[in-house]
C-alpha positions as CSV (number, residue, x, y, z in Angstrom):
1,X,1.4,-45.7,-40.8
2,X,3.8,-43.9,-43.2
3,X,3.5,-40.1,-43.9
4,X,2.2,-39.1,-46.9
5,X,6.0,-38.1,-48.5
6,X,8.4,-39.9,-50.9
7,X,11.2,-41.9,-49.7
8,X,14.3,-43.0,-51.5
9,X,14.8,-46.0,-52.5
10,X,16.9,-49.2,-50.7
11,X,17.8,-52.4,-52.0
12,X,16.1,-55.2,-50.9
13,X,19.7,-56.7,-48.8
14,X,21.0,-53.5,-47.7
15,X,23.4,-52.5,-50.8
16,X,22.6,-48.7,-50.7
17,X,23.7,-48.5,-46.9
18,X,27.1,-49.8,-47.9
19,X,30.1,-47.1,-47.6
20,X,33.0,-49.0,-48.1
21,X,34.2,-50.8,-49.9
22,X,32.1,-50.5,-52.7
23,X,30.2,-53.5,-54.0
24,X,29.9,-56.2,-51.0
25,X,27.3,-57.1,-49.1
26,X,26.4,-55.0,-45.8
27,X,27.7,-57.9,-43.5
28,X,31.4,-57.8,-43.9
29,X,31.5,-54.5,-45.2
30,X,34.2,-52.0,-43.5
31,X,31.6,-49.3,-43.1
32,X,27.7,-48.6,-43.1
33,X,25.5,-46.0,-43.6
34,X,23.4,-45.9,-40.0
35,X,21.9,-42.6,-41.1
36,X,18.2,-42.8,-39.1
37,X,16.7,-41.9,-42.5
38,X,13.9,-44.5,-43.5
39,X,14.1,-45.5,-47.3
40,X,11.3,-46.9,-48.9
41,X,11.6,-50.5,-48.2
42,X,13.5,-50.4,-44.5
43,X,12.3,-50.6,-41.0
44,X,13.5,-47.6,-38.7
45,X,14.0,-48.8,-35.6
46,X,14.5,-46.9,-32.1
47,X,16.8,-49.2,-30.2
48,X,16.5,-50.3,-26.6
49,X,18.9,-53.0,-26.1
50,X,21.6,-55.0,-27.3
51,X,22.2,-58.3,-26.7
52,X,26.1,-59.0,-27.7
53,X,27.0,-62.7,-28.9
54,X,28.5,-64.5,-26.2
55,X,32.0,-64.9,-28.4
56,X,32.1,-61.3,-28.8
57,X,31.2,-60.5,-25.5
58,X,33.3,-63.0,-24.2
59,X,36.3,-60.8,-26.4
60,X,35.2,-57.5,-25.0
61,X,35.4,-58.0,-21.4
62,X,38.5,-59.7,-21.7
63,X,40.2,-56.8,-23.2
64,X,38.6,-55.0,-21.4
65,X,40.1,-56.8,-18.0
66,X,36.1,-56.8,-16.9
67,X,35.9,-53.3,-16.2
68,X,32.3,-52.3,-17.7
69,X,32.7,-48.7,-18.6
70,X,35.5,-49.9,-20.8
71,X,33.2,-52.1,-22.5
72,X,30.6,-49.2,-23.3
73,X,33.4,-47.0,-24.5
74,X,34.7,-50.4,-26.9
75,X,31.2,-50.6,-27.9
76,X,30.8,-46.9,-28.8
77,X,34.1,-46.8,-31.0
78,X,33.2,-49.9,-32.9
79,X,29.7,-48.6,-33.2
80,X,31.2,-45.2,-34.3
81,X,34.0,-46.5,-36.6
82,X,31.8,-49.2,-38.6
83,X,28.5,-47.9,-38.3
84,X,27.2,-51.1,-36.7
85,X,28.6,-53.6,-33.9
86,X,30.6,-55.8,-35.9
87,X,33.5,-56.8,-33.4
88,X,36.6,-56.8,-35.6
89,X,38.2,-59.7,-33.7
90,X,35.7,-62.3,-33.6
91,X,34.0,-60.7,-36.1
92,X,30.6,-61.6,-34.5
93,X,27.5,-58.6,-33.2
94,X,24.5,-59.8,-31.2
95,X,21.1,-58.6,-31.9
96,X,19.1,-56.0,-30.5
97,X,15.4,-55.1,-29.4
98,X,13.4,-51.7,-29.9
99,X,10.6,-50.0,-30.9
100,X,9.0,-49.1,-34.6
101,X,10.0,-45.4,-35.1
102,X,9.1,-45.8,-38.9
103,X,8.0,-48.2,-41.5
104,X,8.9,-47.6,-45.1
105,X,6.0,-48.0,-47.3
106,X,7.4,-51.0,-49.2
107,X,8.9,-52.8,-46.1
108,X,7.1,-56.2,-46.1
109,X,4.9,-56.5,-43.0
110,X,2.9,-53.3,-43.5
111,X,1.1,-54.7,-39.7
112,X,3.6,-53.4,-37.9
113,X,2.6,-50.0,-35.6
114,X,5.0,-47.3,-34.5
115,X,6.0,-47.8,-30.7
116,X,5.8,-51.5,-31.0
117,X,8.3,-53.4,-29.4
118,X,10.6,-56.4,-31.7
119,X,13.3,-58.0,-31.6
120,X,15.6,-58.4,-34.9
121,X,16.5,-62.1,-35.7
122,X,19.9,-61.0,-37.8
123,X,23.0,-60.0,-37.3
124,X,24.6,-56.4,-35.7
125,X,26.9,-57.0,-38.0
126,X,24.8,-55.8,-41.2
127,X,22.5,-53.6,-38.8
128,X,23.1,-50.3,-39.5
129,X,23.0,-48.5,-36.4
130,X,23.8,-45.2,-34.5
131,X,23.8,-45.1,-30.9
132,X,23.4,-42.2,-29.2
133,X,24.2,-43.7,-25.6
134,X,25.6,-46.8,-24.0
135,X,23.6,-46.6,-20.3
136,X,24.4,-49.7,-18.8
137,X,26.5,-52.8,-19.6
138,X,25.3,-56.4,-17.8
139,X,29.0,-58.3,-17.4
140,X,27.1,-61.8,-16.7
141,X,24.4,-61.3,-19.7
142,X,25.8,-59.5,-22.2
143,X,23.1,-57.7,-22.9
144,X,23.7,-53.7,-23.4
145,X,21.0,-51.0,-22.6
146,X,21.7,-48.0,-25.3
147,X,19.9,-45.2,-26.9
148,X,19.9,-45.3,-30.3
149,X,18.8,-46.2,-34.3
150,X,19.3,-49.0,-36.6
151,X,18.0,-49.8,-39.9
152,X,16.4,-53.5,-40.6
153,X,16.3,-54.1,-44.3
154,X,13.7,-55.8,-46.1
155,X,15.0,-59.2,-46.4
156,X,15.5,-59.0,-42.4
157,X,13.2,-61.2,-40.3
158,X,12.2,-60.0,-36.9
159,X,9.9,-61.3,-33.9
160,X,7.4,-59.0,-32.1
161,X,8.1,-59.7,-28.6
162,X,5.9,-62.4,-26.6
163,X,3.9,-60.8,-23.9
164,X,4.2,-64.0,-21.2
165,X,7.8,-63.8,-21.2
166,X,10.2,-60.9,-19.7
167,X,12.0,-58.7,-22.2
168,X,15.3,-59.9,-21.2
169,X,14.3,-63.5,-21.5
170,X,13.2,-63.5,-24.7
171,X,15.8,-61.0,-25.9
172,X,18.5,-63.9,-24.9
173,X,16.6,-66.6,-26.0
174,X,15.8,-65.0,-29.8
175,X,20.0,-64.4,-30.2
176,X,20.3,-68.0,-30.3
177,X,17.3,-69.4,-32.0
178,X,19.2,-70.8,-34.9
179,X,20.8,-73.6,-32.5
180,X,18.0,-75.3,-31.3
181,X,15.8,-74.8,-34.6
182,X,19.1,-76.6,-36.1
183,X,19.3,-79.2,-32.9
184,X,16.0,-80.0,-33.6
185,X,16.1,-80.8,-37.7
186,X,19.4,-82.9,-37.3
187,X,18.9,-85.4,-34.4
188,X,17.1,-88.2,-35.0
189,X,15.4,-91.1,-32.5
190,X,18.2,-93.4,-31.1
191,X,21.2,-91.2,-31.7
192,X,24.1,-90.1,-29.6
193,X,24.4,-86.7,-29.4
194,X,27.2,-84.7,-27.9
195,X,27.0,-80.6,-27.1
196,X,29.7,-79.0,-26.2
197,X,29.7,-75.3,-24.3
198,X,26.1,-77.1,-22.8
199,X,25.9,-74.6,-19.7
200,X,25.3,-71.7,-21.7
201,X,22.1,-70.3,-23.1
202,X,22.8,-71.6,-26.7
203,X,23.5,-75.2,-24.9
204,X,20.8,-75.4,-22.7
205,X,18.0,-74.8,-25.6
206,X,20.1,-78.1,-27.9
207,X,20.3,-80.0,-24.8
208,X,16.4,-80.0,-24.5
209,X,15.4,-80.3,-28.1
210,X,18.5,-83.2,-28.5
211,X,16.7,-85.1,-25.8
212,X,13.4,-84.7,-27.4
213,X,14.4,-86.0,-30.8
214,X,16.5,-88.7,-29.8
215,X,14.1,-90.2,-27.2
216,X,14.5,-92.9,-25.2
217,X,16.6,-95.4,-27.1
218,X,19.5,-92.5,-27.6
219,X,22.2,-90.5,-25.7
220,X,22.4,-87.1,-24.8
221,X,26.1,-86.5,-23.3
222,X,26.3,-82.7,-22.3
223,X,30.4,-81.6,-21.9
224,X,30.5,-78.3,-20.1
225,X,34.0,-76.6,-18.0
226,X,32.2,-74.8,-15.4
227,X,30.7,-77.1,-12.6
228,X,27.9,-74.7,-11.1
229,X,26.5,-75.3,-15.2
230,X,27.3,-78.8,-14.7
231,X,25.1,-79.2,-11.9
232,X,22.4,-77.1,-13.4
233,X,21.8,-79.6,-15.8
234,X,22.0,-82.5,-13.5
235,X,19.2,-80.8,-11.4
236,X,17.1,-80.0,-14.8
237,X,17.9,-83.6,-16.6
238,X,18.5,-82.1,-19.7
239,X,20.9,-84.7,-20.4
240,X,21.7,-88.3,-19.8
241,X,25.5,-88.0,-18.9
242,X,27.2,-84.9,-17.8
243,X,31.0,-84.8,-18.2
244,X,33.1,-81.9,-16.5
245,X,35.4,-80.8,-19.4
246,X,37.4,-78.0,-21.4
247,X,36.4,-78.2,-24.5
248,X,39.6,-76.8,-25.6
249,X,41.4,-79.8,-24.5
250,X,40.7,-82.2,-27.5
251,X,42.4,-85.4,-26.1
252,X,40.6,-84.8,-23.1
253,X,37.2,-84.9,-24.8
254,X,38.1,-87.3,-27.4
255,X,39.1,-89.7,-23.7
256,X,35.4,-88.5,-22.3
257,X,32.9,-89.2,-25.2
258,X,34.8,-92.3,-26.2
259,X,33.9,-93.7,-22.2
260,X,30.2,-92.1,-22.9
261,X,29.2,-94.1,-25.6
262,X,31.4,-96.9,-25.4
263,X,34.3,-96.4,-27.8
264,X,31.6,-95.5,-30.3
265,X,31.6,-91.7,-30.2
266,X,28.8,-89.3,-31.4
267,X,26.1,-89.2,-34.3
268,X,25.6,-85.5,-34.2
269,X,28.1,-83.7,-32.1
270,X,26.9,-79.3,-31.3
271,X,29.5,-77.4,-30.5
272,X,28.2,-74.1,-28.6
273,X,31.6,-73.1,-27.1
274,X,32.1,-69.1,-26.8
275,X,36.0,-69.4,-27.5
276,X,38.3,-70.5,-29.9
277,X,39.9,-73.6,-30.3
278,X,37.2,-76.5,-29.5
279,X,36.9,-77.3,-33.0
280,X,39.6,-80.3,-32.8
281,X,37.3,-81.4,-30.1
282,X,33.9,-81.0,-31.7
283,X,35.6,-83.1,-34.8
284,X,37.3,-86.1,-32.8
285,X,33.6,-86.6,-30.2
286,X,32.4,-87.6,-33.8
287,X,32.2,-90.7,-35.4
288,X,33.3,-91.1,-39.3
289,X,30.0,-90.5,-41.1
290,X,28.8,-88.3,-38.4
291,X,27.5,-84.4,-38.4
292,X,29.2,-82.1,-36.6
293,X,27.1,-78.2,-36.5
294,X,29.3,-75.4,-35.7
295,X,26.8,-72.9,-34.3
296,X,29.4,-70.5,-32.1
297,X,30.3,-67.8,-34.0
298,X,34.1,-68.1,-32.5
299,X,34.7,-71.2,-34.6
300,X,37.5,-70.9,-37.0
301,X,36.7,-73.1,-40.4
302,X,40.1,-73.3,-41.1
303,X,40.9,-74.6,-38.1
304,X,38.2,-77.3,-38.2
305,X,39.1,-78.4,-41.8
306,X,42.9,-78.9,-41.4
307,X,41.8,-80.5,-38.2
308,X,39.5,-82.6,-39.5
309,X,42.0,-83.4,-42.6
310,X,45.1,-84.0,-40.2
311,X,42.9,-86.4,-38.0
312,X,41.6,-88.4,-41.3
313,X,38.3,-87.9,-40.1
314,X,35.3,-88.2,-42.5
315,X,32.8,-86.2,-40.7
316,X,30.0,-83.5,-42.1
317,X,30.7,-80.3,-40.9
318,X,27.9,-77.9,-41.0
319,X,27.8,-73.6,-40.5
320,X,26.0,-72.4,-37.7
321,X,23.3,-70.5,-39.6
322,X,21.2,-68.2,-37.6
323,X,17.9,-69.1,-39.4
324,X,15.8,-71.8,-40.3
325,X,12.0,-71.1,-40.8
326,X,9.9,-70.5,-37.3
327,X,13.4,-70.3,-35.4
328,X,12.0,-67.8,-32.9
329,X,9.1,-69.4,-32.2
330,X,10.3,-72.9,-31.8
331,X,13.3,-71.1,-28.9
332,X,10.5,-69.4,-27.3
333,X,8.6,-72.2,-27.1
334,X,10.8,-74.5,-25.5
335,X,10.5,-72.1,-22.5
336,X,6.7,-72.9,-22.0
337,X,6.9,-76.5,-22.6
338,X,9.7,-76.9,-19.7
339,X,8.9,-74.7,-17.2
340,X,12.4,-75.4,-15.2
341,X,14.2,-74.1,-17.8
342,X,11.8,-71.1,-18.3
343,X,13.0,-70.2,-14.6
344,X,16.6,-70.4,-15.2
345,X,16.3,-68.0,-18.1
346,X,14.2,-65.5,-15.9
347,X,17.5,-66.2,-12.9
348,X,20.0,-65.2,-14.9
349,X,18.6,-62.5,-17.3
350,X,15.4,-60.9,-15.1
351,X,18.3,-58.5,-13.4
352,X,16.0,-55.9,-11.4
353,X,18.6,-53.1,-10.1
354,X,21.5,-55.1,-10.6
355,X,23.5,-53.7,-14.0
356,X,26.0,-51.9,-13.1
357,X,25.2,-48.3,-14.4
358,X,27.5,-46.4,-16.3
């Protein structure tokens, strides 16, 4: 599908899109090259929406006292300045979902047709990208309709969008893949498991694949602030106990998860929060010996090793990485095995008529 003309070259991680400072790696880079020129190896992409991690997002309303507009206009500067959304306070993006506008002849799925629709499975924040307009901003979603360009390099995966589930549903679900693909590889039958932030998208997606792995003979406890989310997952039995709790409040949740399991506190402990400072918590739900996997992106390491070091727990701590092998699939999956959650997702992210334009 490539015209018959020479294109320059790119490196396979992005290296030739990097414009300061020399020599690092695209993602914490200061500045990108989001040029909408297709090198040899790179996927141009024409951009339809954004879907902005909930940290971030979280972030940008607040300063942005939850007035929309001011959002878009945060977006378009950060977009502008750094030549992707790389939010330089939580230092988090999103993802995004578009159409093919080009395939370079080297890129490695040669398959793909201009005008098909995908979602990108890595970070905005080594996604070159030029946005031409912010349209509308969703202040319960997160999710951002723009015009614009971005750039997926080679090593990039992406998912072509499912055609039995709603753009918007599948856009949300395929930003936070990585949890439940990670949920799913580290509980094990018979184990207490303990997910904090467990309302939220992220949550919801471990709750499910936690109960599944740990069957009947363990314990899912799900710990979650708001209490309409609290009684969402009572109504969908996603999890065994349900404890209304700040997860910034680390006695608190220590006090809560100690009563839940009898004093013996978690075997794997998920912390999906969307702020700072549940990291003391996520560490003390855990017993010594115990995993405890960081997926939110607002997570400060520091934090969680001096805390876990001051406490004199001995606990692994693992990274939230985005990816593991068939991520997307297994998320988007999960929504036609349990059809009550599949509904939820269509609730709160099928919005017909309802973003506030801009």
């Amino acid at each position: 599908m490539t015209a018959n003309r020479s294109y320059p070259r790119g490196h396979r991680y992005g290296l030739h899109r990097v414009v300061k400072p020399e020599g690092v790696m695209p993602q914490p880079a200061q500045r990108l090259d989001a040029r909408p020129i297709c090198h040899d190896n790179e996927l141009l992409i024409d951009v339809d929406c954004l879907n902005i991690d909930s940290a971030s997002f979280t972030q940008l309303k607040e300063e942005a006292g939850g007035d929309p507009e001011r959002v878009a206009e945060r977006i378009r500067s950060i977009v502008a300045e750094r030549g992707k959304m790389h939010n330089p306070v939580t230092h988090s993006g999103g993802m995004l979902i578009g159409r093919v506008a080009e395939v370079g002849p080297s890129f490695p799925d040669q398959r793909l047709k201009r005008g098909e629709k995908i979602a990108t499975l890595v970070s905005l924040t080594l996604t070159p990208l030029q946005l031409e307009a912010v349209e509308r901003v969703d202040l319960e979603t997160g999710q951002v309709k723009v015009r614009g360009k971005a750039v997926l390099f080679a090593s990039g995966p992406f998912a072509r969008l499912p055609e039995d589930l709603p753009e918007s549903v599948a856009l949300a679900v395929l930003d936070v893949c990585g949890a439940p693909a990670q949920t799913a590889r580290l509980v094990r039958p018979g184990q207490r498991v303990v997910i904090l932030g467990a309302g939220g998208k992220s949550g919801m997606l471990c709750l499910w694949h936690a109960k599944k792995q740990a069957g009947s003979g363990g314990r899912v406890i799900a710990l979650e602030a708001r209490e309409e989310a609290c009684e969402t997952i009572e109504r969908l039995s996603l999890a065994d106990e349900v404890v209304r709790v700040d997860a910034t409040r680390a006695v608190e949740v220590l006090e809560a998860v100690e009563r839940a399991t009898g004093g013996r506190l978690a075997d794997v402990t998920i912390n999906c929060v969307n702020v700072p400072n549940a990291e003391l918590s996520s560490i003390l739900a855990t017993r010594d010996g115990g995993t405890v996997y960081f997926f939110s992106t607002a997570v400060r390491f520091t934090a969680a090793a001096l805390g876990a070091e001051g406490v004199g727990k001995d606990v692994n701590m693992m990274i939230g990485n985005g990816y593991a092998p068939n991520h997307a699939e297994l998320a988007l999956q999960t929504l036609r095995e349990f059809p009550p959650l599949k509904r939820l997702f269509e609730e709160r992210y099928v919005r017909t008529g309802k973003h506030p334009a801009l």
